[in-house]
mmCIF file of the N, C-alpha and C atoms, coordinates in Angstrom:
data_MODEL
# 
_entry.id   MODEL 
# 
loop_
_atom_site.group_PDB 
_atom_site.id 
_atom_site.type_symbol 
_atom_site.label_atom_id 
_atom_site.label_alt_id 
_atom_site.label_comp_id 
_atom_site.label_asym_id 
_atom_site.label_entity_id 
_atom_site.label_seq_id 
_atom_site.pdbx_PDB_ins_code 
_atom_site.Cartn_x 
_atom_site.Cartn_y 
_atom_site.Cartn_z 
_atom_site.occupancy 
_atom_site.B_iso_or_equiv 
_atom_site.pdbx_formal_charge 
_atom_site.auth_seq_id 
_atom_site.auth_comp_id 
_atom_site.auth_asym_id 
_atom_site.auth_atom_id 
_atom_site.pdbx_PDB_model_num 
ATOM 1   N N  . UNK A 1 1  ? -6.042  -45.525 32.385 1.00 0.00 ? 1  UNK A N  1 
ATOM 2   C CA . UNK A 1 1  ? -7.053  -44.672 31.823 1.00 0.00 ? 1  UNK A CA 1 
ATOM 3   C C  . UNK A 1 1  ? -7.008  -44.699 30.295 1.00 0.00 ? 1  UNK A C  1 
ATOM 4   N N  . UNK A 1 2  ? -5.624  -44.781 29.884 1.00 0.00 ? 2  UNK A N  1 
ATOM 5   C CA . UNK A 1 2  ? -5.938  -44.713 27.981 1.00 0.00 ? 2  UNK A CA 1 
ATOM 6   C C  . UNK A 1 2  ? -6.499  -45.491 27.587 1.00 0.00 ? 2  UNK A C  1 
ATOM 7   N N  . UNK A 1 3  ? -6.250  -46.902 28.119 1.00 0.00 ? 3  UNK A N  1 
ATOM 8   C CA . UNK A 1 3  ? -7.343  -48.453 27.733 1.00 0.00 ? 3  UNK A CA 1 
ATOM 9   C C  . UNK A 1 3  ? -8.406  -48.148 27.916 1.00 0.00 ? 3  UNK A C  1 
ATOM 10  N N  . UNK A 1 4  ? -9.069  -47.601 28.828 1.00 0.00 ? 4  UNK A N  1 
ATOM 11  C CA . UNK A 1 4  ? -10.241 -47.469 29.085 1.00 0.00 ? 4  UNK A CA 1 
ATOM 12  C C  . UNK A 1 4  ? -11.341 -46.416 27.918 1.00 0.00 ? 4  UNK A C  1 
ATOM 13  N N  . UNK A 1 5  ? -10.523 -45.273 27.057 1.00 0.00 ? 5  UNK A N  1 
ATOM 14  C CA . UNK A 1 5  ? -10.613 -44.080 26.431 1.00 0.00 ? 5  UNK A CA 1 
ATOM 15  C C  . UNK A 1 5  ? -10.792 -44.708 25.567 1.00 0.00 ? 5  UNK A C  1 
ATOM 16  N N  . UNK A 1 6  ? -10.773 -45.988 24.570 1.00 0.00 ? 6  UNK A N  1 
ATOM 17  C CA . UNK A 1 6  ? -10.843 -46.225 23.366 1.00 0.00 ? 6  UNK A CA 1 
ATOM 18  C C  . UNK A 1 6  ? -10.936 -47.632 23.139 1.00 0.00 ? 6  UNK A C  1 
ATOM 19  N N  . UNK A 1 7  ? -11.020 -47.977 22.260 1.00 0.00 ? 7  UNK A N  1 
ATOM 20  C CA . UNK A 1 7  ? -10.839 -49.420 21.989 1.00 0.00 ? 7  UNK A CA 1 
ATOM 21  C C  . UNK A 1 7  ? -9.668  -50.281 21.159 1.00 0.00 ? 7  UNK A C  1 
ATOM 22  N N  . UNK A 1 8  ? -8.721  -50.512 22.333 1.00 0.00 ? 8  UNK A N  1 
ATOM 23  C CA . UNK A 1 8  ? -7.773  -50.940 21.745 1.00 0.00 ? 8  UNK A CA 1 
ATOM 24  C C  . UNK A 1 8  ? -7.248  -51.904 20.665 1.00 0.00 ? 8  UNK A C  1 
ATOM 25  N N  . UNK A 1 9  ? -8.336  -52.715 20.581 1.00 0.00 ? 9  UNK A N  1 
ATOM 26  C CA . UNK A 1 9  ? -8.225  -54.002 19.484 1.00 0.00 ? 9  UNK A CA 1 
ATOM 27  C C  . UNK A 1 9  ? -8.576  -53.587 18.166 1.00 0.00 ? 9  UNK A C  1 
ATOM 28  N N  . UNK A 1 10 ? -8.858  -52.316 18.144 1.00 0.00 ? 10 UNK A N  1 
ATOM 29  C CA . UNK A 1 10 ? -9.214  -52.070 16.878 1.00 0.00 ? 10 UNK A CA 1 
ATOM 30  C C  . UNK A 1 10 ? -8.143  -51.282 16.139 1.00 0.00 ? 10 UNK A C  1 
ATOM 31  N N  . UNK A 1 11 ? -7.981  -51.772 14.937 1.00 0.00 ? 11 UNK A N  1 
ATOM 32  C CA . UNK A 1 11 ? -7.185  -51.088 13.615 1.00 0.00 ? 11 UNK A CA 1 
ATOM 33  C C  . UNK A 1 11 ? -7.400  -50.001 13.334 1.00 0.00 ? 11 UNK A C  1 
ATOM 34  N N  . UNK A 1 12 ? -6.429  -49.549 13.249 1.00 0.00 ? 12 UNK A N  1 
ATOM 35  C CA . UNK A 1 12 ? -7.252  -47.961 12.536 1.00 0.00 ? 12 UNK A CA 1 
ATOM 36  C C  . UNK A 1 12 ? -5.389  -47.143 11.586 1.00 0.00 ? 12 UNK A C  1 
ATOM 37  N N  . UNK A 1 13 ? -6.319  -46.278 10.946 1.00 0.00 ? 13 UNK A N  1 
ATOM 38  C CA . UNK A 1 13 ? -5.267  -45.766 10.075 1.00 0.00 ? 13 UNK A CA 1 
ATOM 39  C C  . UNK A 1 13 ? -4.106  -44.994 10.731 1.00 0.00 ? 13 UNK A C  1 
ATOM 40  N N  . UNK A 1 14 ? -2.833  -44.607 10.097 1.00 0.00 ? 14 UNK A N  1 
ATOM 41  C CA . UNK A 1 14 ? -1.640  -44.395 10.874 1.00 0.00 ? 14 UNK A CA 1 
ATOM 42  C C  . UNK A 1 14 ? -2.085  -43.237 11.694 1.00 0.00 ? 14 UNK A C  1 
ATOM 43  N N  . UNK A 1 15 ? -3.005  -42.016 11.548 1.00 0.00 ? 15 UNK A N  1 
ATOM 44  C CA . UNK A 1 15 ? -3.214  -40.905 12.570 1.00 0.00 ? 15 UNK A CA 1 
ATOM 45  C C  . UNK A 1 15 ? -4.179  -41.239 13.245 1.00 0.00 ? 15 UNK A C  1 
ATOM 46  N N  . UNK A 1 16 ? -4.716  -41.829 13.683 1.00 0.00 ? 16 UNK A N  1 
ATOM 47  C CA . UNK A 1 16 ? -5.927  -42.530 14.117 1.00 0.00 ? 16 UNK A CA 1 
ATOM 48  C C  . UNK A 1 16 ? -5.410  -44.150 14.961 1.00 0.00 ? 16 UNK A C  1 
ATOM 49  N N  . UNK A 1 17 ? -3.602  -44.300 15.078 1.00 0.00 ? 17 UNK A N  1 
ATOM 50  C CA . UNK A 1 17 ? -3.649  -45.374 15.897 1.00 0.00 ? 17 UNK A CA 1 
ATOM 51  C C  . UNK A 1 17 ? -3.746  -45.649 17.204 1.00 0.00 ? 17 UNK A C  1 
ATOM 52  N N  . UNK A 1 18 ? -3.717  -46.430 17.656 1.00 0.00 ? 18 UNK A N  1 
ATOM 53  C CA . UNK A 1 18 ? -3.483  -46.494 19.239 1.00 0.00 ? 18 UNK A CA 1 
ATOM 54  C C  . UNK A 1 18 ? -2.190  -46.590 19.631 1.00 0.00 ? 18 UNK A C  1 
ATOM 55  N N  . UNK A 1 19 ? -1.365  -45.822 20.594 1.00 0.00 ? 19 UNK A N  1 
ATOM 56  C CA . UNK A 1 19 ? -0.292  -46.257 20.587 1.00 0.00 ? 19 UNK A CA 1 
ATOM 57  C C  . UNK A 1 19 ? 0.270   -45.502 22.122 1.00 0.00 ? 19 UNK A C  1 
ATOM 58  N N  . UNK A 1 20 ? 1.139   -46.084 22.698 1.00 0.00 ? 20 UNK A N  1 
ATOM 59  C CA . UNK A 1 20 ? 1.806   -45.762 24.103 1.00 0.00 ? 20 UNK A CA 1 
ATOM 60  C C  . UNK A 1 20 ? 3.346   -45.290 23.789 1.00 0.00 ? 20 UNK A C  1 
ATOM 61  N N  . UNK A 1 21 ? 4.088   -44.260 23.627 1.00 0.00 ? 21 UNK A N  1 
ATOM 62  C CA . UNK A 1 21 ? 5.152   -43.628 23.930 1.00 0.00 ? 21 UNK A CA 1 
ATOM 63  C C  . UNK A 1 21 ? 5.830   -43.944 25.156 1.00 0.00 ? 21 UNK A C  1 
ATOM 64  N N  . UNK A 1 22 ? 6.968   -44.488 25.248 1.00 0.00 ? 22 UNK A N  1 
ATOM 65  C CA . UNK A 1 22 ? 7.190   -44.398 27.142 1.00 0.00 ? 22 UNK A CA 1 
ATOM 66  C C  . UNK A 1 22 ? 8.446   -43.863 27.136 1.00 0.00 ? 22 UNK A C  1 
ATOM 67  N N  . UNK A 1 23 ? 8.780   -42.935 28.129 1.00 0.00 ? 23 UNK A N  1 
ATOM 68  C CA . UNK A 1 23 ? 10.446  -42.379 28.544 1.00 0.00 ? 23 UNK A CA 1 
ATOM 69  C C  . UNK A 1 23 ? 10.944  -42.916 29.409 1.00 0.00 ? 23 UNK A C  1 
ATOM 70  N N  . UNK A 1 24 ? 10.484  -44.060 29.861 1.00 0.00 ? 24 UNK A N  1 
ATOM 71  C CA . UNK A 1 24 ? 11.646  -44.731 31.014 1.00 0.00 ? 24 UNK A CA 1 
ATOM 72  C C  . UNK A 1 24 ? 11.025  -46.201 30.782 1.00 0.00 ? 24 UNK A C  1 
ATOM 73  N N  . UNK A 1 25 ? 12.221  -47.282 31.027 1.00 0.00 ? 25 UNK A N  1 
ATOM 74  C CA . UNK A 1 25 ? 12.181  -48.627 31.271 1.00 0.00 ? 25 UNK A CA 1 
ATOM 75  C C  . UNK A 1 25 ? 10.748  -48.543 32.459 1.00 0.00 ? 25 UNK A C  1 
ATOM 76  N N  . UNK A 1 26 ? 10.298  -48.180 33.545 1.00 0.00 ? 26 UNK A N  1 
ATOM 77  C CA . UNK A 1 26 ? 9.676   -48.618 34.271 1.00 0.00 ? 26 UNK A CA 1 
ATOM 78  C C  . UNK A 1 26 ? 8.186   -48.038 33.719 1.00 0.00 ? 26 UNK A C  1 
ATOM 79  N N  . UNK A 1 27 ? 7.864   -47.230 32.928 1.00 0.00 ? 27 UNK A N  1 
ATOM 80  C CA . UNK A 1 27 ? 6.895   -46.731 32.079 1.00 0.00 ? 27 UNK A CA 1 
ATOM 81  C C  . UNK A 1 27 ? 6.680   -48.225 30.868 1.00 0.00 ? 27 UNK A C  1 
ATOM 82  N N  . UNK A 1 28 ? 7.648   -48.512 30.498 1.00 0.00 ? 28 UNK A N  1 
ATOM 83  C CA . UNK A 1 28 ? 7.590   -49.136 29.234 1.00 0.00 ? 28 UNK A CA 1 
ATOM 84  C C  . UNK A 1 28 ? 6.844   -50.844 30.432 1.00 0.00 ? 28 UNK A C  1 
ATOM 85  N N  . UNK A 1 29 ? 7.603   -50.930 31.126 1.00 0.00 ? 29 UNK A N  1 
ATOM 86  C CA . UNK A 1 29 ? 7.061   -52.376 31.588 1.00 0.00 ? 29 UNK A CA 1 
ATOM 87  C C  . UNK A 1 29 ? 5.578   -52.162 32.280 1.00 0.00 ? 29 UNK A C  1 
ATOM 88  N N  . UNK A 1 30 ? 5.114   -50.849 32.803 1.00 0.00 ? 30 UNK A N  1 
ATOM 89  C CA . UNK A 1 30 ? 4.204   -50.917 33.286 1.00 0.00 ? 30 UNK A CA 1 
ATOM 90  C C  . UNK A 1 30 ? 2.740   -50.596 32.238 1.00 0.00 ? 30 UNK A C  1 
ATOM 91  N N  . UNK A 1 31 ? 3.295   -50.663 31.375 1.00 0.00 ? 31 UNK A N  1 
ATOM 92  C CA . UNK A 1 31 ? 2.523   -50.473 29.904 1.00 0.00 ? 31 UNK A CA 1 
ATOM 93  C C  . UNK A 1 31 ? 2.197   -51.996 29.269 1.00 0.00 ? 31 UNK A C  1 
ATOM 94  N N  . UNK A 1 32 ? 3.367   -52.825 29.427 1.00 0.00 ? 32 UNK A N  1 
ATOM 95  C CA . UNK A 1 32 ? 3.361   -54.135 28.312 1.00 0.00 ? 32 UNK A CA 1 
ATOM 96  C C  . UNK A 1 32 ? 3.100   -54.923 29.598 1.00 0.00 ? 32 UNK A C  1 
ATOM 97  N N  . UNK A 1 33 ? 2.857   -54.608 31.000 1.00 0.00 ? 33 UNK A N  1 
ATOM 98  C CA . UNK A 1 33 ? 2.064   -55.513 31.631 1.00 0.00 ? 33 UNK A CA 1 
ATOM 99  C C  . UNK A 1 33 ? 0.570   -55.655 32.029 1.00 0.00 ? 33 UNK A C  1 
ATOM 100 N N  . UNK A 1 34 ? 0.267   -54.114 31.469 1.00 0.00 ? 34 UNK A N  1 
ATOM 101 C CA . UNK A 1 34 ? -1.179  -53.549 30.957 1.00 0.00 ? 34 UNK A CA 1 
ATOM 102 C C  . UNK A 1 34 ? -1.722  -54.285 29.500 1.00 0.00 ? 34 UNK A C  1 
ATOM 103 N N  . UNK A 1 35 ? -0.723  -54.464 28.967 1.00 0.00 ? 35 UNK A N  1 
ATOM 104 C CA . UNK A 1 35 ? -0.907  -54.820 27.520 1.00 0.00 ? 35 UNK A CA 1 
ATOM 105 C C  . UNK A 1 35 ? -1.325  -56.273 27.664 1.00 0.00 ? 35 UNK A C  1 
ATOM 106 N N  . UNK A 1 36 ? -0.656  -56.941 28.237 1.00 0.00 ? 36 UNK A N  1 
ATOM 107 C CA . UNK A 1 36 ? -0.645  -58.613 28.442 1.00 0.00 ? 36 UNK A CA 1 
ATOM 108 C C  . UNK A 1 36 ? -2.086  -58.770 29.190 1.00 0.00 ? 36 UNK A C  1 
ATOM 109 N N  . UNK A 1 37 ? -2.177  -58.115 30.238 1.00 0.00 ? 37 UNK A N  1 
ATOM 110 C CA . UNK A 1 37 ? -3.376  -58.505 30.961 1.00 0.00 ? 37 UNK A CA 1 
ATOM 111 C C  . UNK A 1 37 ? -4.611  -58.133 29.545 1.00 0.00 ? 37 UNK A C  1 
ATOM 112 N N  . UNK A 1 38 ? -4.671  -57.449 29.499 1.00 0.00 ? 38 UNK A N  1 
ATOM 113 C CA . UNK A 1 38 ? -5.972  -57.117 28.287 1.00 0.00 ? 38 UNK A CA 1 
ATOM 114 C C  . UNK A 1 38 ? -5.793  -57.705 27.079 1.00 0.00 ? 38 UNK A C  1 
ATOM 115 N N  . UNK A 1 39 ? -4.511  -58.195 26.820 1.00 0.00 ? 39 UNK A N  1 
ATOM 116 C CA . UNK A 1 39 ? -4.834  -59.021 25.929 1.00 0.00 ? 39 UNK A CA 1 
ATOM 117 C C  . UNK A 1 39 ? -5.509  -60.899 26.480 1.00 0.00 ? 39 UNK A C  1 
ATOM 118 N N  . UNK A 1 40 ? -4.863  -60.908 27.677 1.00 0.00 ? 40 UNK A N  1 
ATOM 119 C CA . UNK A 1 40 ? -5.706  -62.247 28.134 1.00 0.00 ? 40 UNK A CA 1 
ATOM 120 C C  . UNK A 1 40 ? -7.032  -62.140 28.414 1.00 0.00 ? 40 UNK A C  1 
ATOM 121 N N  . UNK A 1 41 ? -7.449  -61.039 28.753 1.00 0.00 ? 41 UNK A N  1 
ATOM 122 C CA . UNK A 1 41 ? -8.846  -60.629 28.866 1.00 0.00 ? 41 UNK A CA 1 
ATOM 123 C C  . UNK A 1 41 ? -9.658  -60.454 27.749 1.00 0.00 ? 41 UNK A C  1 
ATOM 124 N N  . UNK A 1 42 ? -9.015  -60.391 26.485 1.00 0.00 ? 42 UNK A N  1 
ATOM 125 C CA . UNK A 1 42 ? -9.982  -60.016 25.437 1.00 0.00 ? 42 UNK A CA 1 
ATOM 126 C C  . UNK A 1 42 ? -9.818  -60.993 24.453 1.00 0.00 ? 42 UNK A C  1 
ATOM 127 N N  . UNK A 1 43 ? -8.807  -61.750 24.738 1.00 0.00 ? 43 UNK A N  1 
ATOM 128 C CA . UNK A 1 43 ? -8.234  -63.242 24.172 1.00 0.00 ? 43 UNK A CA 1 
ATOM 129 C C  . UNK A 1 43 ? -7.765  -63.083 22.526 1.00 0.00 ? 43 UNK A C  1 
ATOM 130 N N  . UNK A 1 44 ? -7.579  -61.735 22.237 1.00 0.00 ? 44 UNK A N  1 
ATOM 131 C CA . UNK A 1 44 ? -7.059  -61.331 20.818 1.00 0.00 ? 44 UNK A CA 1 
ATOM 132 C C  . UNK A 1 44 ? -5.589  -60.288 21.641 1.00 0.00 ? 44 UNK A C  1 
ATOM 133 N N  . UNK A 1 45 ? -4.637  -59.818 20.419 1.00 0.00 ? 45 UNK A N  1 
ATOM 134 C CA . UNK A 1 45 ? -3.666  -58.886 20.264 1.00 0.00 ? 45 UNK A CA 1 
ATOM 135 C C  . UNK A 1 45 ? -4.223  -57.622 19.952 1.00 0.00 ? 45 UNK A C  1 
ATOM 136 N N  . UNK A 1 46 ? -3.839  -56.880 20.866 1.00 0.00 ? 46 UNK A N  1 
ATOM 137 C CA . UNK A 1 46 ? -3.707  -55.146 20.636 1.00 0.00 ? 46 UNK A CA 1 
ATOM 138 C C  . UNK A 1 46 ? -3.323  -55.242 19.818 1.00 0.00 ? 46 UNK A C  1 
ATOM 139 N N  . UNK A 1 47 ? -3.973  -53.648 19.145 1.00 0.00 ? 47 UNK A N  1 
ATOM 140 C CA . UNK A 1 47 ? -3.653  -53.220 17.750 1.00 0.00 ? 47 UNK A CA 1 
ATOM 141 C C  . UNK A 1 47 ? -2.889  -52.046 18.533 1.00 0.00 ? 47 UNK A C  1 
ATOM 142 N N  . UNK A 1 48 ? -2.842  -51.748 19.677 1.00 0.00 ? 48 UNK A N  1 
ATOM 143 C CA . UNK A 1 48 ? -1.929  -50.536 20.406 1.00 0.00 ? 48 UNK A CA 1 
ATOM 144 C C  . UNK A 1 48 ? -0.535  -51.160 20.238 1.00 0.00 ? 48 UNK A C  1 
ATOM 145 N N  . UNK A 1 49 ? 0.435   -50.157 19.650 1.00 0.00 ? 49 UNK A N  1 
ATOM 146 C CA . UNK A 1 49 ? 1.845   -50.234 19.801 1.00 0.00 ? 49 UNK A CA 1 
ATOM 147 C C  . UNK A 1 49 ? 2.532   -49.636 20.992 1.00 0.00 ? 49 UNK A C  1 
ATOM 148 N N  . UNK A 1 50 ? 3.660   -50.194 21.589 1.00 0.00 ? 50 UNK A N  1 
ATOM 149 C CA . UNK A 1 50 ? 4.426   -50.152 22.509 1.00 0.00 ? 50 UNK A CA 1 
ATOM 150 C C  . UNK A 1 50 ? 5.550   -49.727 22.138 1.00 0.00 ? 50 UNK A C  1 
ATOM 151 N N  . UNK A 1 51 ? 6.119   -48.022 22.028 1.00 0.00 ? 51 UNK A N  1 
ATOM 152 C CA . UNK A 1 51 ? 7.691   -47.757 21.558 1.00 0.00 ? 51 UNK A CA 1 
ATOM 153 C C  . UNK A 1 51 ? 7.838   -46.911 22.327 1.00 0.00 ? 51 UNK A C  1 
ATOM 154 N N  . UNK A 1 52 ? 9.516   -46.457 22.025 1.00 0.00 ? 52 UNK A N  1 
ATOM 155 C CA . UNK A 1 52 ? 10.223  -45.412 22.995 1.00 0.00 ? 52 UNK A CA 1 
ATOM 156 C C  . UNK A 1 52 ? 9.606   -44.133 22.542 1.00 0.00 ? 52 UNK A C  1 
ATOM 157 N N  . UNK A 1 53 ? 9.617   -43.452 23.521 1.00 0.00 ? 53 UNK A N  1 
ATOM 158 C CA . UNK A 1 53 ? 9.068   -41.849 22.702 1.00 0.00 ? 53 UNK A CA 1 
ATOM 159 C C  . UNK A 1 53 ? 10.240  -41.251 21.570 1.00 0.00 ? 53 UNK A C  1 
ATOM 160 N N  . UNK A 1 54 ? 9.905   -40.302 21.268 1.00 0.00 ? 54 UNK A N  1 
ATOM 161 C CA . UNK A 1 54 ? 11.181  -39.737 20.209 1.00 0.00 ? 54 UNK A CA 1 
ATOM 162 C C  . UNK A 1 54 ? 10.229  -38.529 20.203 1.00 0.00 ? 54 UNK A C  1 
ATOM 163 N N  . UNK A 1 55 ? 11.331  -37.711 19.289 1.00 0.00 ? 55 UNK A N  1 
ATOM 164 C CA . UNK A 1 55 ? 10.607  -36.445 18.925 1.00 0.00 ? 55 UNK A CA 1 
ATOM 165 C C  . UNK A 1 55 ? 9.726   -35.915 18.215 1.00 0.00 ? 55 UNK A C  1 
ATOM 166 N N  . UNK A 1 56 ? 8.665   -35.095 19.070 1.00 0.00 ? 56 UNK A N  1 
ATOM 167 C CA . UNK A 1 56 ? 7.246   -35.032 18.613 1.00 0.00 ? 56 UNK A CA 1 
ATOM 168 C C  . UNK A 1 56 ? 6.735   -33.596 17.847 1.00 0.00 ? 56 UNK A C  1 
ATOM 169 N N  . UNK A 1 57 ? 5.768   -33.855 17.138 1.00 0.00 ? 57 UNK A N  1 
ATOM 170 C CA . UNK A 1 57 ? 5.258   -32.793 16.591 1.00 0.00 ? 57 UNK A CA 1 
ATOM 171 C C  . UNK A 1 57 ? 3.859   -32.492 16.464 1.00 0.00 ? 57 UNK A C  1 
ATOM 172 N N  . UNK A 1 58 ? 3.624   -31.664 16.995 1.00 0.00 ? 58 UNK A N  1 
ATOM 173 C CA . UNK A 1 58 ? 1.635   -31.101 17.482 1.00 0.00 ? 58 UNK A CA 1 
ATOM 174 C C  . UNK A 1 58 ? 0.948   -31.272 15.875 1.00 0.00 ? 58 UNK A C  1 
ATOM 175 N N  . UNK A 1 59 ? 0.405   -31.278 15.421 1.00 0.00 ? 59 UNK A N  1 
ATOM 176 C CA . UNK A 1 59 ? -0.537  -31.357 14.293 1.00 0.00 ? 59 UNK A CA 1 
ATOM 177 C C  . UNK A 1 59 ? -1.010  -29.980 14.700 1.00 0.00 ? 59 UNK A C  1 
ATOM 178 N N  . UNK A 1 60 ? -1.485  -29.605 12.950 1.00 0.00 ? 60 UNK A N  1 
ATOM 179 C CA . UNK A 1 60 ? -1.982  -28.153 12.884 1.00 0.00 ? 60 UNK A CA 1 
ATOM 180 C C  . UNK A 1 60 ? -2.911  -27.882 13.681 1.00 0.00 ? 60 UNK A C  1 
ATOM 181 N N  . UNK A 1 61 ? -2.869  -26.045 14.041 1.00 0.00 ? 61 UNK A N  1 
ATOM 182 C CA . UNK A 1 61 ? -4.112  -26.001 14.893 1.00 0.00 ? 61 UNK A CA 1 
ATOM 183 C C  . UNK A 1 61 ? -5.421  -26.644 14.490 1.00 0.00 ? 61 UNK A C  1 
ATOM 184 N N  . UNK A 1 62 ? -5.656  -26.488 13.676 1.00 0.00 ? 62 UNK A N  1 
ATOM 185 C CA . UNK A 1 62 ? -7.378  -27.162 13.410 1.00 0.00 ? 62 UNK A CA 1 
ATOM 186 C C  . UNK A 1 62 ? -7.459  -28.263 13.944 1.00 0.00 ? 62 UNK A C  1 
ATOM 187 N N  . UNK A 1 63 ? -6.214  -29.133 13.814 1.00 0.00 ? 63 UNK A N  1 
ATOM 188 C CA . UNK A 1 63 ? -6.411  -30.389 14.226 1.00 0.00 ? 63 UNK A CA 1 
ATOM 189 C C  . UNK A 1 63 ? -6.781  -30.908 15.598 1.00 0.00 ? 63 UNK A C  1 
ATOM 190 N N  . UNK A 1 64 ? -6.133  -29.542 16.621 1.00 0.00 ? 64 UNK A N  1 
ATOM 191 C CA . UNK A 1 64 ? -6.190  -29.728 17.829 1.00 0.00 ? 64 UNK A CA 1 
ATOM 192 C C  . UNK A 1 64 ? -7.364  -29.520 18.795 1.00 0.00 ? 64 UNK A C  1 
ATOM 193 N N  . UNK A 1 65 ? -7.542  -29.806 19.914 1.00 0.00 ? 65 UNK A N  1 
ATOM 194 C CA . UNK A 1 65 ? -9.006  -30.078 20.391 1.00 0.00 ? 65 UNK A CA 1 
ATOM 195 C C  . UNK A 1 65 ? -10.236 -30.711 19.620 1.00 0.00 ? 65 UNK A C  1 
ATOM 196 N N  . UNK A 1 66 ? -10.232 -31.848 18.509 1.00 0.00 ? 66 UNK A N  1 
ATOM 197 C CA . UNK A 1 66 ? -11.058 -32.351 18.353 1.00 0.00 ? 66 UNK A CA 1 
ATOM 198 C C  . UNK A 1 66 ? -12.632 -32.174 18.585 1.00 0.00 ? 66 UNK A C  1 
ATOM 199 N N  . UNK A 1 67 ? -12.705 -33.399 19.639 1.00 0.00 ? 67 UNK A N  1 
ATOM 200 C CA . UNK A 1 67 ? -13.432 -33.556 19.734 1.00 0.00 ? 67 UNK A CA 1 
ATOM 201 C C  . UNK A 1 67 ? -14.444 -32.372 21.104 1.00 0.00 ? 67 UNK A C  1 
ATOM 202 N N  . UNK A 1 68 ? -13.879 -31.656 21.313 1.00 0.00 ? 68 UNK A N  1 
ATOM 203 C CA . UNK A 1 68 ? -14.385 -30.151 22.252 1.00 0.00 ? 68 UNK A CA 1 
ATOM 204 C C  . UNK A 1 68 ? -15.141 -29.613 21.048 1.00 0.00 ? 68 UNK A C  1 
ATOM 205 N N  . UNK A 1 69 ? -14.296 -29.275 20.117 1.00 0.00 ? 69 UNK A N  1 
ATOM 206 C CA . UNK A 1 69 ? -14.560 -28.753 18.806 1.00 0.00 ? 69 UNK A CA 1 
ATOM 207 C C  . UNK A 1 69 ? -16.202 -29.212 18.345 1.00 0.00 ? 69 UNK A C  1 
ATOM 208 N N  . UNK A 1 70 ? -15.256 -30.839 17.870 1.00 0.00 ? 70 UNK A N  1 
ATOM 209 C CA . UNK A 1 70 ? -17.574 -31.546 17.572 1.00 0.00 ? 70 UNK A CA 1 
ATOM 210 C C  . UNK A 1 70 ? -18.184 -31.206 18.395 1.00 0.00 ? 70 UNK A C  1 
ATOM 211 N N  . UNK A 1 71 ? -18.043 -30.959 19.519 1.00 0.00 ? 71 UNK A N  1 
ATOM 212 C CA . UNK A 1 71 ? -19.210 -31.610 20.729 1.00 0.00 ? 71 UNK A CA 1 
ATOM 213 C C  . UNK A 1 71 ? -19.893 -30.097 20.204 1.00 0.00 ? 71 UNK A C  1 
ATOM 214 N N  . UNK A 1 72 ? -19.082 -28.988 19.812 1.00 0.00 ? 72 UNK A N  1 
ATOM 215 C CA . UNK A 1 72 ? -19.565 -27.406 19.759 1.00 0.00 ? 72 UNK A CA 1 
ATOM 216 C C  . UNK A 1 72 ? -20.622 -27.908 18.514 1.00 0.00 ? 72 UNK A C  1 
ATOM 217 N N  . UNK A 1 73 ? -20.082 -28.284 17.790 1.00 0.00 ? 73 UNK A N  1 
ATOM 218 C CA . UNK A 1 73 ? -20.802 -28.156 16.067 1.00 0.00 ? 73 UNK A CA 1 
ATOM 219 C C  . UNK A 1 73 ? -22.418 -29.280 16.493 1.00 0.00 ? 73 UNK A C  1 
ATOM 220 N N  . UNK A 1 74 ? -22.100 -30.181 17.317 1.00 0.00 ? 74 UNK A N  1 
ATOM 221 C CA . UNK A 1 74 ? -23.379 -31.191 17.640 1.00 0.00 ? 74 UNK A CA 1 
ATOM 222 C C  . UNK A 1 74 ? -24.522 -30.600 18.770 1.00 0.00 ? 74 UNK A C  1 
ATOM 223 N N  . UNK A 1 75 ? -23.544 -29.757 19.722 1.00 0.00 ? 75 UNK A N  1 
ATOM 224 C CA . UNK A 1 75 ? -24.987 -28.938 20.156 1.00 0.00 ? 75 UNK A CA 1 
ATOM 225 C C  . UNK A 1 75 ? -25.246 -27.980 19.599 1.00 0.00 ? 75 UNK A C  1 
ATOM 226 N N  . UNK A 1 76 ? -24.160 -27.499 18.242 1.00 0.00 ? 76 UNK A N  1 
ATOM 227 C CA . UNK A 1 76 ? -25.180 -26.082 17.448 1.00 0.00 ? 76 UNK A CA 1 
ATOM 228 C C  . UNK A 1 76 ? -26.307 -26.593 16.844 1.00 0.00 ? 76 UNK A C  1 
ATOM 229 N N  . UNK A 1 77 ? -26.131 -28.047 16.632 1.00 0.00 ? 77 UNK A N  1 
ATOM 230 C CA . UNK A 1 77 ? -26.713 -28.599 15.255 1.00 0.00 ? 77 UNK A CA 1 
ATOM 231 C C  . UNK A 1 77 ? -26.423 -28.991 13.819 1.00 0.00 ? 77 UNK A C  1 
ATOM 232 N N  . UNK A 1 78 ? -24.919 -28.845 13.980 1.00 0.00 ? 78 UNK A N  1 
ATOM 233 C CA . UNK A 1 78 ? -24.238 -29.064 13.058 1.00 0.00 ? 78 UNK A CA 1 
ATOM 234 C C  . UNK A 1 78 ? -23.555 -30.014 12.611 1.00 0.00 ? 78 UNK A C  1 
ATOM 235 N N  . UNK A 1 79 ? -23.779 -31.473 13.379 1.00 0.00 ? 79 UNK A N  1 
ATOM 236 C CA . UNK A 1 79 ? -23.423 -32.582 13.051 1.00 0.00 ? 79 UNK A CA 1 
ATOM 237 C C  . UNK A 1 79 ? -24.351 -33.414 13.755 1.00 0.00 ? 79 UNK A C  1 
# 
C-alpha cells in the first residue's frame, strides 16, 4: 500500500522523503523485495530509502494531519 500512496521515484526534500523504517529482518526483506520488483518495473532506482527504524519523533501539532487539514481549507474555499 505505501508504493501505491505516492510516487516513489521521485526526489524530494529531507521531510518530504520517501522512506520505509523496518523492525525486523523479515520486514526489511519483504520491503527490498518490493523495492526490486518496482524498480524492474519502472526500469529506474527508488528514491525510497530502506533503514532500520530508530527513535522517533512526531512533528509539531500543526504539522500533523496534513492533508485532512487541506482537504478542510479546499472545500471552505481556501485553497
Amino acid at each position: 500500500m505505501f508504493f501505491r500512496e505516492h510516487d516513489p521515484t521521485r526526489k524530494a526534500k529531507c521531510q518530504y522523503k520517501s522512506a520505509v523504517w523496518w523492525h525486523s529482518e523479515e520486514q526489511r526483506a519483504k520491503v527490498q523485495e518490493e523495492v526490486a520488483r518496482l524498480e524492474a518495473k519502472f526500469g529506474v532506482k527508488l528514491a525510497t530509502t530502506v533503514d532500520p527504524a530508530k527513535e522517533w519523533y512526531d512533528a509539531e501539532e500543526y504539522h500533523q494531519k496534513y492533508i485532512e487539514k487541506s482537504m478542510s481549507r479546499r472545500g471552505a474555499g481556501l485553497w
